[in-house]
C-alpha positions in Angstrom: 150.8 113.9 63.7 148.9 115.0 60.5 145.3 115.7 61.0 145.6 115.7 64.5 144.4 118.6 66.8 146.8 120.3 69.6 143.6 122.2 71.0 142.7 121.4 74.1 139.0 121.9 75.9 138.3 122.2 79.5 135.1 122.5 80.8 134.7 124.9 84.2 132.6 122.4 86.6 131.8 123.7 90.0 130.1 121.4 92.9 128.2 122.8 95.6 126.8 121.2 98.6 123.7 122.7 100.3 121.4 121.4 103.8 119.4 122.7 106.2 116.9 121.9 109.0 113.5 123.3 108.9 110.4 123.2 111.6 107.0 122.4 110.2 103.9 123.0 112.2 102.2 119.9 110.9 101.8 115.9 111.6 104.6 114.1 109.3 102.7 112.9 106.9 100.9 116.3 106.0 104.2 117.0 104.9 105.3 114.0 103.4 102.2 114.8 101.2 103.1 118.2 100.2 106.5 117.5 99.7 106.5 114.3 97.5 103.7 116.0 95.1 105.2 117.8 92.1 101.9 119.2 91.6 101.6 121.2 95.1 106.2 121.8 94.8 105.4 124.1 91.7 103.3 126.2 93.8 107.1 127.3 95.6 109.1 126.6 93.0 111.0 130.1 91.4 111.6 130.3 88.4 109.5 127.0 87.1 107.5 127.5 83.7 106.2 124.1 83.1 106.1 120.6 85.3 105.1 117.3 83.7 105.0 113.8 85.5 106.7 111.4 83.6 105.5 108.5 85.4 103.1 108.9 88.5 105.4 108.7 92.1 108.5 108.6 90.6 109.6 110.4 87.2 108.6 114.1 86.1 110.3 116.6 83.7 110.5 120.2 84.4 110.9 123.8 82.7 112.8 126.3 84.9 114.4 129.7 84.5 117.0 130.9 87.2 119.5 134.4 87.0 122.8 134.2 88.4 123.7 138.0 87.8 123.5 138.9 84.6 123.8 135.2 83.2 120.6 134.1 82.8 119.4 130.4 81.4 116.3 127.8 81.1 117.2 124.6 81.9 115.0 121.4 81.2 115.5 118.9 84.0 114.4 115.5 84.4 114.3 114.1 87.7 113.5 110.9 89.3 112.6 109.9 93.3 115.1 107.1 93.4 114.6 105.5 97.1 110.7 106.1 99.0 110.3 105.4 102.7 107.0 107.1 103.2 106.6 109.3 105.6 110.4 108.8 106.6 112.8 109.5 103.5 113.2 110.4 100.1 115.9 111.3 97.9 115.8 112.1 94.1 118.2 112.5 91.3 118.3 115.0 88.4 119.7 115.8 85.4 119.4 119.8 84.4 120.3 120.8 80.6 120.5 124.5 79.2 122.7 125.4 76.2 125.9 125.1 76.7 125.4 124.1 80.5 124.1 121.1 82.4 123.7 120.0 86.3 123.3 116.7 87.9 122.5 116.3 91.2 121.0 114.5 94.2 118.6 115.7 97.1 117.6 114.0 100.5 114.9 114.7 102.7 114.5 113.0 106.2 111.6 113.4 108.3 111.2 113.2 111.7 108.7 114.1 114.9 109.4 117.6 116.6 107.8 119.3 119.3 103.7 119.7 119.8 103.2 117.9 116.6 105.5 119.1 114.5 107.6 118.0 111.8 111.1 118.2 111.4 112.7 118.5 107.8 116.5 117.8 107.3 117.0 118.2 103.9 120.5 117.8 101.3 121.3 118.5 97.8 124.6 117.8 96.2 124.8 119.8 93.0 127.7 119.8 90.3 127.3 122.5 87.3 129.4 122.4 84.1 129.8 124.6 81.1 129.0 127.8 80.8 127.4 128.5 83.5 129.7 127.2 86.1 132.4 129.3 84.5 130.2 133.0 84.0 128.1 132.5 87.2 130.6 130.3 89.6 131.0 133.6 92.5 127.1 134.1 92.6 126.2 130.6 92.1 126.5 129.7 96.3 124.7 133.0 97.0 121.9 132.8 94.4 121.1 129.0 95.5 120.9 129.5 98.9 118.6 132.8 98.4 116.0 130.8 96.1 116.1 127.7 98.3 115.0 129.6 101.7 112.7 131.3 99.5 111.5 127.7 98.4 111.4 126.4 101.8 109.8 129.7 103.8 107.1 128.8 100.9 106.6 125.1 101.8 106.3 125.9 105.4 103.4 128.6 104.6 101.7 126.4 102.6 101.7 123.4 104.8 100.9 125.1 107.7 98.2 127.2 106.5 
């Protein structure tokens, strides 16, 4: 084969899956509110520099920083609220891009009544990382998420409540 390349690329790509269950004491559609306003999400948001809507309700673009050890990266994402069922459901794709790394992935939220008024929040988030990243960062990628999403959440919860 003349002109022909033997090199071969692979790409690391790593896919996580994260959930969890959280108690809000507040009627449903307090929440809903809170949690379906990217406005009032930066307030909890680590790491995020800049948050634009895109289109009002359903498109916004965002700046954000986040360390896994010593790898560090700012990642522009754009994502969009793909299926609404207010004060019910939501789930939202998004598309993340730093150098040399991007993530795609999707996240659920279901709401439901709890006890004395409260409002129960099962939430999901499939995430798959390539490039860079995902080959550097893979052993303290689990670790690092889950830290900065009960961080997120312990933050919603104070926020609605209070």
């Amino acid at each position: 084969m003349t002109g022909a390349s033997s090199r071969t690329s692979t790409r690391r790509k790593t896919c996580n899956e994260f959930q969890g269950t959280l108690t809000i004491n507040a009627p449903r559609q307090k929440v809903w509110a809170f949690l379906t306003d990217p406005s009032k999400l930066t307030e909890c948001a680590p790491g995020l520099e800049t948050l634009d809507v895109i289109v009002p309700n359903e498109k916004f673009r965002a700046v954000a920083s986040a360390g896994f050890g010593a790898i560090k990266a700012t990642f522009l994402t754009d994502a969009t609220w793909m299926d609404l069922d207010p004060p019910n459901r939501a789930s939202m794709k998004f598309h993340a891009a730093a150098p040399g790394s991007g993530v795609d992935g999707t996240n659920e939220m279901v709401l439901s009544d709890g006890e004395n008024g409260s409002t129960v929040l099962n939430w999901s988030s499939d995430i798959t990382v390539v490039g860079a990243i995902a080959s550097l960062a893979a052993r303290l990628m689990g670790v690092v998420t889950q830290k900065l999403t009960g961080a997120f959440f312990e933050c919603v919860r104070k926020k609605i409540e209070h």
